[in-house]
C-alpha positions in Angstrom: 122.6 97.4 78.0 123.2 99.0 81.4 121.7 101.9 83.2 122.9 104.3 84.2 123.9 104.3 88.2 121.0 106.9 89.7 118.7 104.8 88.2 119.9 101.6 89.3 120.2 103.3 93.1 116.5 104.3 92.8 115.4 101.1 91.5 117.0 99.1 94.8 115.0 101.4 96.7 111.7 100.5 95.2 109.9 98.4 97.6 107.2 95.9 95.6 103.9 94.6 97.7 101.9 90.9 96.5 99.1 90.8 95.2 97.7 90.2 98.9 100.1 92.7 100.7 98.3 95.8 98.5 94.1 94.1 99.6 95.7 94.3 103.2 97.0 97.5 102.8 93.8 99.1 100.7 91.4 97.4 102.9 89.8 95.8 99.6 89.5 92.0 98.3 92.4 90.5 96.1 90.0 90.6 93.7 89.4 94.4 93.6 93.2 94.6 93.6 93.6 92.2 90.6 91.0 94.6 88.7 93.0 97.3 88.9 95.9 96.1 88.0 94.1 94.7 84.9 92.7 98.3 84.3 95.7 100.2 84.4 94.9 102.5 87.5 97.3 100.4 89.9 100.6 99.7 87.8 102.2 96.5 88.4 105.4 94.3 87.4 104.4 90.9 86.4 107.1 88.1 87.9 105.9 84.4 86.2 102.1 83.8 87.3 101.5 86.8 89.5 102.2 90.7 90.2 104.4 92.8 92.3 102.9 96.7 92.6 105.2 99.1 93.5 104.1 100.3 97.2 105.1 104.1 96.0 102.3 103.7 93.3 99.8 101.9 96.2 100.4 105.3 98.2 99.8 107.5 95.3 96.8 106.2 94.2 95.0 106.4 97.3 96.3 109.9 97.9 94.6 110.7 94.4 91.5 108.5 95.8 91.1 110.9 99.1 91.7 114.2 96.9 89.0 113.2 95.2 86.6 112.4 97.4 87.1 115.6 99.8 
């Protein structure tokens, strides 16, 4: 089953941090990363043992973060 091409064109686009990459990025622990992954508010792609988050979805959620705290 193939997509169709857009989608395929936006998918090679799609840029996915480690685990690691996203704590640098946030300024948090692996740890705090790995919890919200596990709790849904950081949506992640799991390859074998570990995750790969999206960086679009990293930007968004702190974006939503700072809204909500100013």
């Amino acid at each position: 089953m193939a997509g169709s091409p857009q989608a395929e064109d936006r998918l090679s686009e799609v840029r996915f941090l480690t685990v690691a990459e996203v704590a640098a990025l946030m300024r948090v622990s692996k740890m705090t990363v790995y919890r919200l992954v596990h709790s849904g508010e950081l949506t992640a792609v799991r390859v074998g043992r570990s995750f790969r988050v999206p960086e679009h979805v990293v930007h968004e959620y702190l974006r939503g973060a700072f809204q909500q705290s100013a």
